[in-house]
C-alpha positions as CSV (number, residue, x, y, z in Angstrom):
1,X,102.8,82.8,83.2
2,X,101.2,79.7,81.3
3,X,104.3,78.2,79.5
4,X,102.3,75.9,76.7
5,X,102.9,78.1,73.4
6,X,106.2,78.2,71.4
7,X,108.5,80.6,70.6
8,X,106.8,80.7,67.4
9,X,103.6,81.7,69.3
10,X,105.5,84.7,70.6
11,X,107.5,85.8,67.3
12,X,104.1,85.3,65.4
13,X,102.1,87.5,67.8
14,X,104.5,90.7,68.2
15,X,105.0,90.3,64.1
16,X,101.5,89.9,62.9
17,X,100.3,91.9,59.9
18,X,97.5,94.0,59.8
19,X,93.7,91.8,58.7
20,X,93.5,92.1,55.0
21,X,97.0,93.3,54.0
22,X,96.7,96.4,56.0
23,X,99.9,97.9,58.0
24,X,101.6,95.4,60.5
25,X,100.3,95.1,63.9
26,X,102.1,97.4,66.7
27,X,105.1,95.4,67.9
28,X,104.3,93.6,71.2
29,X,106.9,92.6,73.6
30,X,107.3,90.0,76.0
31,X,107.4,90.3,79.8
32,X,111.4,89.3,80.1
33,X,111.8,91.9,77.3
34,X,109.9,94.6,79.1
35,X,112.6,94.2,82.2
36,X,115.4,94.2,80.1
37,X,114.2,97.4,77.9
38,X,113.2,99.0,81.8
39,X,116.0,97.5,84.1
40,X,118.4,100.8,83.3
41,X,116.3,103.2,84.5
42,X,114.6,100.8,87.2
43,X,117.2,98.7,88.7
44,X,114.9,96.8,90.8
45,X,112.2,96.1,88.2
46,X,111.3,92.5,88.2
47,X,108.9,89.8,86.8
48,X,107.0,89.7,89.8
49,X,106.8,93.1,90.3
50,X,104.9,93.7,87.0
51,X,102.7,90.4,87.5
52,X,101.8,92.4,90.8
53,X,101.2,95.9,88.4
54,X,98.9,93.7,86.6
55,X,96.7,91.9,89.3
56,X,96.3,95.2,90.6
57,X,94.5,96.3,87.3
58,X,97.2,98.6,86.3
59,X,98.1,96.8,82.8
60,X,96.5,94.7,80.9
61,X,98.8,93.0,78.2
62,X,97.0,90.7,75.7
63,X,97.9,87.0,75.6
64,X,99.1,84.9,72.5
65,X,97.1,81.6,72.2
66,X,99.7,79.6,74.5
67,X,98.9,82.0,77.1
68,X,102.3,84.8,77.2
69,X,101.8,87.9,77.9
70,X,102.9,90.5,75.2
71,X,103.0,94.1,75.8
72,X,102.1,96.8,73.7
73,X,104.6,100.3,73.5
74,X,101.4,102.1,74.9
75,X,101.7,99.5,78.0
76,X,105.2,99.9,78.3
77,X,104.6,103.8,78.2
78,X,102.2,103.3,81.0
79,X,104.0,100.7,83.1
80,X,107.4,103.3,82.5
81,X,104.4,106.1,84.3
82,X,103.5,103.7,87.2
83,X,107.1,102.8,87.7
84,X,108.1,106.8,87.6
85,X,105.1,107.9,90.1
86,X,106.2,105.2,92.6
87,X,110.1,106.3,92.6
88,X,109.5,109.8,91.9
89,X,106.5,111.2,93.7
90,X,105.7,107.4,95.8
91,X,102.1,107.4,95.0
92,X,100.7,104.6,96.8
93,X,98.8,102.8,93.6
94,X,95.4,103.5,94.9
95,X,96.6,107.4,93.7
96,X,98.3,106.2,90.8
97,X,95.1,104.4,89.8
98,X,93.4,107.6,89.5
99,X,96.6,109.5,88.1
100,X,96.5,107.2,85.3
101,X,92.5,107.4,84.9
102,X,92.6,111.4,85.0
103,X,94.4,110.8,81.4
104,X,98.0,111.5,82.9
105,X,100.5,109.8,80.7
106,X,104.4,110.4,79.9
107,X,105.7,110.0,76.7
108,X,108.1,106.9,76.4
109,X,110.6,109.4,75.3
110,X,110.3,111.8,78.2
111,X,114.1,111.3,80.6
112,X,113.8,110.1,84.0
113,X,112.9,113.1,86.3
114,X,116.6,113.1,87.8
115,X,118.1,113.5,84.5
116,X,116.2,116.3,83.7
117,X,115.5,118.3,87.6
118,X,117.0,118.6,90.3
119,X,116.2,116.7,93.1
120,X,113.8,119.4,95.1
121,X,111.7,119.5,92.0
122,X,109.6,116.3,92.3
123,X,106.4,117.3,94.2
124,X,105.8,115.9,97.9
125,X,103.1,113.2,97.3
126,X,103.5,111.8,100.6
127,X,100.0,113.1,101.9
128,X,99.5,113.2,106.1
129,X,96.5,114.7,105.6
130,X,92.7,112.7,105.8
131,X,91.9,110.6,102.6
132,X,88.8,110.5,101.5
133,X,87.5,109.3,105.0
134,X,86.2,106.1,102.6
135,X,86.5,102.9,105.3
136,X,86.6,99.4,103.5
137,X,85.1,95.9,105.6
138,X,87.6,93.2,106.1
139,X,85.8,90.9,103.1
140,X,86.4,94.0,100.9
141,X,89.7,94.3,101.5
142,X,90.7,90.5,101.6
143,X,88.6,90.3,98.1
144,X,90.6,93.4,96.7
145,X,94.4,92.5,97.8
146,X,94.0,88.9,97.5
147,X,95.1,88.0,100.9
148,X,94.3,86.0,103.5
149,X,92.2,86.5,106.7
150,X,95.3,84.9,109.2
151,X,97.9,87.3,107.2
152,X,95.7,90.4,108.3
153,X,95.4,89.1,112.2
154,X,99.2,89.0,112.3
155,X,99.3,92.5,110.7
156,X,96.5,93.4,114.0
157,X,98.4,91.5,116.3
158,X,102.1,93.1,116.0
159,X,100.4,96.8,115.5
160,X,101.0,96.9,112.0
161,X,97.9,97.9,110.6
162,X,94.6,98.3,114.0
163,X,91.2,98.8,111.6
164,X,88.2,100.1,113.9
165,X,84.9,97.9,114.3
166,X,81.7,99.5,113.6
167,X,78.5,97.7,114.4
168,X,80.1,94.6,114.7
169,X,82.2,95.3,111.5
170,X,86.1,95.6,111.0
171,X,86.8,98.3,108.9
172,X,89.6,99.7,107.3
173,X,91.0,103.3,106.4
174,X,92.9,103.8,102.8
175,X,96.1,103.2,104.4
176,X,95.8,100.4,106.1
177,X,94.3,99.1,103.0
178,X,97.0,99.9,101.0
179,X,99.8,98.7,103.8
180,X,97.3,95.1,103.7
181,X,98.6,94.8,99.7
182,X,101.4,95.6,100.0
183,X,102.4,93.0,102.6
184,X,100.8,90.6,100.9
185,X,103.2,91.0,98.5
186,X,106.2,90.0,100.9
187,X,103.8,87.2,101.7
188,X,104.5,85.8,98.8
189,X,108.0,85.5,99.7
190,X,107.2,84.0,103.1
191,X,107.7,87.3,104.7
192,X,105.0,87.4,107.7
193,X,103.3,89.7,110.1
194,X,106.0,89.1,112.5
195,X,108.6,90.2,110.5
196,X,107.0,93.5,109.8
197,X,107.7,94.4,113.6
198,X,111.4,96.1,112.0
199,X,108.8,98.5,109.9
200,X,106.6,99.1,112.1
201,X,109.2,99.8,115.1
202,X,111.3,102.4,112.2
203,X,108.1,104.2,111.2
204,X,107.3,105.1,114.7
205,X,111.0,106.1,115.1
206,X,110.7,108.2,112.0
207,X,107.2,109.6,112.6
208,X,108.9,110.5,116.4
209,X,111.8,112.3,115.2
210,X,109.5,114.5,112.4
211,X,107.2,115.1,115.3
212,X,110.5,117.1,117.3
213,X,111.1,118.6,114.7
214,X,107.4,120.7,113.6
215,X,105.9,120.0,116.8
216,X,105.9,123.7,117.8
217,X,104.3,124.5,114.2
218,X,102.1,121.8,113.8
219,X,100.5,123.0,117.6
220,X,100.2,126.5,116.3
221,X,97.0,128.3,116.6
222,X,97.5,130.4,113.4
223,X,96.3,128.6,110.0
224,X,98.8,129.9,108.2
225,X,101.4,129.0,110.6
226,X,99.7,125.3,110.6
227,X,99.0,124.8,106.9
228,X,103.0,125.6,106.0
229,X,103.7,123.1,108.9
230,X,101.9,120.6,107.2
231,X,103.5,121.2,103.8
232,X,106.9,120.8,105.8
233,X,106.1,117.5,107.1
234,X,105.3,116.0,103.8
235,X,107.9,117.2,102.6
236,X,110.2,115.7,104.9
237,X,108.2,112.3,104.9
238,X,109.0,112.2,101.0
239,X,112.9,113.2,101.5
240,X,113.1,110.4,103.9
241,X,111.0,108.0,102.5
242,X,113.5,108.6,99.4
243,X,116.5,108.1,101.8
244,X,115.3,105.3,103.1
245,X,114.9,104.0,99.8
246,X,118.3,104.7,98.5
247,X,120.5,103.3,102.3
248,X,118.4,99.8,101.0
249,X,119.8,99.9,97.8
250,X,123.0,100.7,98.7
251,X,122.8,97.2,101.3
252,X,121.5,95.3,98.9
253,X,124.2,95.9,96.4
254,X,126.7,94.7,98.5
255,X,124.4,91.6,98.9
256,X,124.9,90.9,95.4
257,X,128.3,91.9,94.7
C-alpha cells in the first residue's frame, strides 16, 4: 500500500460531498479500518489476507490520490460474503468467484451463520466430484497466481501438486490450480515446497481414514447406494476440514497468549 498521501488525503476521500452540492459521497473506509470493523467475527482477518482478496480480483476498492485504498460499505458487504463462503461452506475462490458473479450477496446486516443455525445447517461445499474437466498450461497458471516456475517444481517434486503433460505441455486440473495460489501465498512468508510435505502427508492420512470408512459404499454397484456415498464423503471432508480448522486455532492461541 503506497504510503505518499496524508491523513488529510484519507479524511478528505471517505468525507467528500456529492459534485454540485448534491448528497455526500458514501463513506469509504480504510483497509486497517476494515480489519478492525471485521476482526470480531473473523479472528484471523488480516491486511495481507485482503491484499490477497484483491489481487485475486475479488475487490476492487478505489484509491485516494496518495495511493490508499478506501473501501466502500458495498465492498465491505462483499469482502464480509467472501470471508463467510470460505469459513462457512470453504469455497475454494475459484467457486466464490462465480458465487459472487451469479449475483449472490448477504446483507451487511445478516448474523454470522453460527449465530443464527446450527452447525449441520451449512451446506457441504467440499466437492470430490470432477470439475469442469477445464486443464490450465503451466504459463496460465504461473500468469494467473503470480508465482514462480521453481515454487511450482518444488510443489512436483514433494507430491504436492503432479499436473499431467499433453503434447509436450504441463497441464493443470482446477485443483491443483487452486492448491498453486494458495501456496503461493505461504511463499510469501518463506514457506516453501518442502514444507508442504506436513500437508501433503495429513491429507493422505485424512483421505485414507474417509476411504475405511465409505469404501464398501463408494464400491457399490447400485447408483443409489453410490450417489448417497458420495454425499457422505463430502460431507465428512467439510466436518473435518472444519475441525482441522478449529485444532489450528486453538494452537495458535496458545502461541499468542
Amino acid at each position: 500500500m503506497a504510503a505518499t498521501g496524508s491523513v488529510n488525503d484519507v479524511s478528505a476521500a471517505t468525507e467528500a460531498p456529492g459534485e454540485k452540492g448534491g448528497p455526500p459521497r458514501e463513506k469509504a473506509i480504510t483497509i486497517g479500518a476494515v480489519c478492525k470493523a471485521l476482526v470480531q467475527e473473523f479472528p484471523d482477518i488480516s491486511i495481507s489476507k485482503i491484499r490477497y482478496l484483491e489481487d485475486q480480483k475479488l475487490l476492487s476498492p478505489r484509491r485516494t490520490q496518495g495511493g490508499y485504498r478506501l473501501y466502500s460499505q458495498a465492498e465491505v458487504a462483499r469482502l464480509r460474503t467472501i470471508l463467510r463462503m470460505q469459513r462457512d461452506e470453504f469455497l475454494p475462490l475459484r467457486v466464490i468467484r462465480q458465487e459472487l458473479a451469479a449475483g449472490r450477496a448477504e446483507e451487511a446486516s445478516v448474523p454470522p451463520r453460527s449465530a443464527r443455525e446450527g452447525p449441520r445447517a451449512a451446506r457441504a461445499s467440499v466437492s470430490v466430484r470432477n470439475g469442469s474437466g477445464a486443464l490450465y498450461s503451466l504459463e496460465d497458471v504461473l500468469e494467473e497466481t503470480k508465482t514462480e516456475r521453481q515454487l511450482v517444481d518444488e510443489l512436483e517434486e514433494y507430491g504436492v501438486v503432479k499436473g499431467e503433460v499433453r503434447g509436450g505441455v504441463r497441464y493443470f486440473d482446477e485443483t491443483e490450480r487452486e492448491i498453486i495460489g494458495a501456496v503461493a501465498e505461504l511463499a510469501r512468508y518463506g514457506v516453501g515446497g518442502r514444507n508442504l510435505r506436513v500437508f501433503r502427508s495429513s491429507a493422505d492420512r485424512e483421505a485414507n481414514l474417509l476411504q475405511q470408512i465409505l469404501a464398501p459404499a463408494l464400491r457399490s454397484r447400485n447408483p443409489e447406494r453410490r450417489k448417497e456415498a458420495l454425499e457422505a464423503l463430502e460431507n465428512l471432508a467439510a466436518v473435518t476440514t472444519r475441525l482441522k480448522h478449529l485444532l489450528l486455532v486453538s494452537d495458535l492461541r496458545k502461541i499468542v497468549r
